[in-house]
C-alpha positions, 0 to 999 in steps of 0.5 A: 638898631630898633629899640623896644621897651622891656616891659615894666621895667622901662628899660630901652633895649635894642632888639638884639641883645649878647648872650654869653652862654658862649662868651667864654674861654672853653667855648672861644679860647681867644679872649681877645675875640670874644673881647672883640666881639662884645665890643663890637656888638656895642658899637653895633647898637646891641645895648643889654648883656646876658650872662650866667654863674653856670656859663663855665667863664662868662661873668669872668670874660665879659668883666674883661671885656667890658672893662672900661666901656664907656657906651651905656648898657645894660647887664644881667646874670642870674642866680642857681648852681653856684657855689657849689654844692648849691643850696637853694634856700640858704640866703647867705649862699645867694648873697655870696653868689651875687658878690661873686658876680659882681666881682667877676663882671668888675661891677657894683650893680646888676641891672636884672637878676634872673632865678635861673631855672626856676621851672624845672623841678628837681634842677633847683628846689627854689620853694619852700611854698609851692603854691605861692612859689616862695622861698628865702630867693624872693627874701633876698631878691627884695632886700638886694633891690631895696640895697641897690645891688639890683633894679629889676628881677627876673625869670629864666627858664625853657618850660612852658607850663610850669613858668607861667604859674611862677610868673603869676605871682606879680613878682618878676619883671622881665622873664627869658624864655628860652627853646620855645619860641623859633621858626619851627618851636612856638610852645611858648605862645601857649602860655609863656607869652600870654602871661608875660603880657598879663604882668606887663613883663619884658619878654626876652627870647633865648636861643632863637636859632635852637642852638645851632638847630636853626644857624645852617642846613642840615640837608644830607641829614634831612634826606637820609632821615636822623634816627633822632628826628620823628617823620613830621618834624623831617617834613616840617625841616623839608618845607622850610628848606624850601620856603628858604631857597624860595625867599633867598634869605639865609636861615639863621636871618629868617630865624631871627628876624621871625622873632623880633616880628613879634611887637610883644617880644622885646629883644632876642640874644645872639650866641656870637662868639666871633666879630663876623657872627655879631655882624651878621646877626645885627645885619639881620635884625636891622632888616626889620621884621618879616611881611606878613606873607612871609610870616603866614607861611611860617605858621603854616609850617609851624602849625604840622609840628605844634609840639615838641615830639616825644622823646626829640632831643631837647638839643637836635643833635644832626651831624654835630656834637652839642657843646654846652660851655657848663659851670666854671671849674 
């Protein structure tokens, strides 16, 4: 597999990373697959594990799974909504989060540590200066680096006008975009990505298949025209469909390999929760990054949508319940 350097940190990540918003019991109730999964996603080449306290189970599953692995890689988990109720700004909460963390995950380092959702006013209230997008987190952050507990730090969220102005403060080394940078969603590219390259961030991709918007066709849908989706975004759906059949290449590969045909973005996660998904997606990406032509046309594509319409489901709903795995219990 490719492997690219994320940003300051010098890391080498492979392109495709796991993420485990879906390793979990309640989105995958056989451990024993999700065990197999992870693992076999480390034999592949994927080297960088992503998790969170707010992913129902997936520290205490990955901790499993990871148990024992003798191949190098790196892992990261994030700070917000636990325990609960969440108080932001108490620095002895954030520590007893991160304790708990590494218990979970059966580890005594972190290698990134992500404010989750930093972006989203009115989700966390981080600061206590809102100009300068300080609170008691950057305390804590600096004083686990300076224990060792972490490496580097981050920021992970899904805006794309508010992150680029906590992102400017030079503190964050790596910064996990997700929901806005895909096939036929590129709002990050307005601001995100730019910034990102400013501060010589590592720039990781989340969901770049739209949590499931992007992994298959939704054809019947498309044709009798969801009540949710605005008549551009049903022509834009419609263009790309045939630019797919033209290519031949299955949708979820061309959403995939679109993002890592960006040289500045250094990997993008994979929400496989099965050892035929990770095949799949490392297949995918080993492919390499698009031509040209290819990616020309996409813009095009891109460019009849070039926002989110007003009121579109942050999640497209089509004919399917989404299913995020939420907070342990």
């Amino acid at each position: 597999m490719e492997k690219r350097i994320l940003g300051r940190t010098g890391l080498e990540v492979g392109v495709l990373g796991m993420g485990g918003a879906f390793i979990t019991v309640r989105a995958q109730p056989d451990r024993e697959e999700a065990r197999r999964a992870v693992r076999r996603a480390l034999e592949l080449g994927v080297n960088y594990v992503d998790t969170a306290p707010t992913y129902s189970d997936s520290e205490e599953v990955l901790g499993y799974a990871l148990a024992s692995v003798s191949a190098p890689y790196y892992l990261s988990t994030k700070l917000g909504g636990r325990p609960q109720p969440f108080n932001p700004k108490d620095k002895a909460l954030l520590r007893r989060s991160v304790e708990e963390s590494l218990r979970l995950l059966r580890r005594d380092r972190i290698d990134i540590l992500f404010v989750h959702e930093p972006d989203r006013p009115g989700q966390y209230d981080w600061w206590t200066d809102y100009d300068s997008f300080h609170g008691p987190v950057n305390e804590v952050l600096d004083e686990l680096k300076s224990e060792g507990i972490i490496r580097f730090t981050g920021l992970g969220g899904t805006t794309v006008y508010e992150m680029p102005h906590i992102m400017a403060t030079g503190r964050y080394d790596v910064v996990l975009t997700a929901f806005n940078y895909s096939l036929l969603w590129r709002e990050a590219t307005i601001a995100v990505l730019p910034e990102a390259k400013r501060q010589g961030m590592g720039i990781i991709v989340g969901s770049p298949l739209q949590q499931g918007a992007l992994s298959r066709r939704y054809d019947e849908e498309i044709r009798s025209g969801a009540r949710w989706m605005s008549p551009p975004r049903r022509d834009q759906y419609r263009r790309l469909y045939s630019l797919v059949d033209e290519l031949g290449i299955p949708l979820p590969e061309l959403g995939l390999r679109f993002v890592i045909s960006n040289p500045d973005i250094s990997m993008t996660l994979t929400g496989a929760r099965s050892v035929d998904e990770v095949e799949a997606n490392v297949a995918a990406v080993n492919r390499g990054p698009l031509p040209s032509d290819v990616l020309a046309r996409l813009q095009e594509i891109a460019d009849t949508v070039p926002f989110r319409p007003y009121a579109e489901p942050f999640f497209p709903p089509f004919n399917r319940p989404h299913v995020w795995p939420g907070p342990a219990r």
